[in-house]
DRENTOR-232471 format. One record per residue (C-alpha): residue in one letter; z, y, x. Coordinates in steps of 0.05 Angstrom, whole numbers, padded with zeros to 5 digits, always signed. Layout:
<sites>
aZYX
...
</sites>
This chain:
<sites>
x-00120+00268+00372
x-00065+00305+00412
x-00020+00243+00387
x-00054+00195+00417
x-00069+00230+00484
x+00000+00246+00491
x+00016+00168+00480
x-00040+00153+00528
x-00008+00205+00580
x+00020+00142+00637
x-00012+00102+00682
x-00010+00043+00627
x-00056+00097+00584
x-00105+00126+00631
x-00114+00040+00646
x-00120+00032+00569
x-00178+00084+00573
x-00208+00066+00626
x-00212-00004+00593
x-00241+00028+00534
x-00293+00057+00580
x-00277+00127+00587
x-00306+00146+00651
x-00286+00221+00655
x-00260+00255+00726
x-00183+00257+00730
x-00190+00335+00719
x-00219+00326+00650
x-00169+00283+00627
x-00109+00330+00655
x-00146+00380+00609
x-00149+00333+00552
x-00073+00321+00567
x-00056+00389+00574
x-00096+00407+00506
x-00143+00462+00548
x-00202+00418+00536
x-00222+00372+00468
x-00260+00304+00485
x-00334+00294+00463
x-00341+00253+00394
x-00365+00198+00437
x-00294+00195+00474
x-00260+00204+00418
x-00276+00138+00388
x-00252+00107+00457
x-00188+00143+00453
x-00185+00109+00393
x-00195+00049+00414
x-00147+00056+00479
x-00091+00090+00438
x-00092+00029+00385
x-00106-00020+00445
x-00040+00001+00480
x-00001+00003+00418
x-00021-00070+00396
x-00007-00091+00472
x+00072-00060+00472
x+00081-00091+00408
x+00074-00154+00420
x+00115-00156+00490
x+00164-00139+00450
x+00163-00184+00387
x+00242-00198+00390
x+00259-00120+00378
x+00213-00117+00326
x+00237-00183+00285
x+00302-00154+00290
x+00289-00097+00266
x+00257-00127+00202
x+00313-00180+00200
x+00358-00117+00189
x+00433-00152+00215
x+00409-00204+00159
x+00394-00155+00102
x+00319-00162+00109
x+00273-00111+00097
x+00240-00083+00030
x+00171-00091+00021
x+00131-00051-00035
x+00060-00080-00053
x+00017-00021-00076
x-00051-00044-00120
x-00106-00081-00087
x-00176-00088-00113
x-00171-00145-00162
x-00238-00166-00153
x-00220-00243-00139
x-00164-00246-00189
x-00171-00288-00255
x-00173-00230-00307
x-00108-00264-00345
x-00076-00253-00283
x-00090-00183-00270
x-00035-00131-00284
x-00040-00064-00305
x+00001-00009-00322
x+00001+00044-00383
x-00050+00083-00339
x-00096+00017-00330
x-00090+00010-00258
x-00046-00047-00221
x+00028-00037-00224
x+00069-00021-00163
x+00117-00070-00144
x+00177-00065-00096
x+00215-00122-00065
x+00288-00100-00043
x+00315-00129+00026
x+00263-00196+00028
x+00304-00239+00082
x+00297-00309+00122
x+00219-00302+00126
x+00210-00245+00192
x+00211-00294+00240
x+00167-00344+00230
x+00120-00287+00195
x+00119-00249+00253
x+00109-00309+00304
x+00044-00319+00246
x+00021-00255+00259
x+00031-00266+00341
x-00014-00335+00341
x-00054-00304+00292
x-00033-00367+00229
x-00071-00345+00173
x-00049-00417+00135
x+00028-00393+00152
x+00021-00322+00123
x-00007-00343+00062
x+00049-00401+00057
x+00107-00338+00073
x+00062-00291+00023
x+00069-00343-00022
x+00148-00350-00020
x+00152-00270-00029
x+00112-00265-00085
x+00138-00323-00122
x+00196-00282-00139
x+00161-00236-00181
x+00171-00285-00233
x+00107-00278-00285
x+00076-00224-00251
x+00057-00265-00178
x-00010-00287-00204
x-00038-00213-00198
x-00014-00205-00122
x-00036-00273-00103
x-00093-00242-00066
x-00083-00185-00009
x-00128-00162+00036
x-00086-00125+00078
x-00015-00117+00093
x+00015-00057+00128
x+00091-00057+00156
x+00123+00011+00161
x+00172-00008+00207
</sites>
């Protein structure tokens, strides 16, 4: 909590809160900011929201550091795909390890796709991500069919 407070500790993050709708006096949140006083459950999930709120807003004013970043001076970025829940996947297609659970795979320095994946992500192209996912995975050779499906994709970056 003292993460996010601190990131929410300008006048873009007591805006971000207040759009949230925390409606505290300005002395309670210098104690929050200070750490002298702990927000109420209640706030808590609106600090939350604020904190993540502000975060998603910087990111995407700032799209062109960010596909750099992941473009790497052209040596791309690696991407590891951890297991999923298989659910939807054709059982032929699922992999498994020795242990029985879905193998790990890592992709070393994926380039060319950051771009246009994250101007996807920006306009919010579902069809697009798929069609980039679809590129990545199809160089796992054999193995693509089991990672076909993601529910969720997380960039460390």
């Amino acid at each position: 909590m003292n993460a996010r407070l601190n990131y929410l500790d300008s006048d873009a993050g007591r805006q971000a809160m207040a759009d949230a709708g925390i409606d505290v006096t300005p002395r309670t949140m210098k104690k929050w900011f200070d750490g002298t006083q702990q927000p109420l459950p209640a706030n808590k999930e609106k600090i939350d929201t604020a904190y993540w709120n502000l975060r998603t807003e910087r990111f995407l004013n700032n799209l062109g550091a960010f596909k750099q970043h992941l473009n790497n001076r052209g040596r791309g970025t690696s991407i590891e795909i951890h297991p999923i829940n298989q659910d939807f996947v054709d059982e032929p297609a699922r992999r498994r390890n020795l242990m029985g659970e879905q193998a790990h795979r890592f992709l070393p320095n994926v380039r060319y796709i950051w771009d246009d994946a994250v101007d996807a992500m920006r306009e919010g192209d579902s069809e697009k991500l798929e069609e980039i996912w679809d590129d990545v995975i199809a160089d796992l050779d054999s193995d693509w069919g089991a990672y076909t499906y993601v529910s969720y994709v997380g960039l460390g970056a």
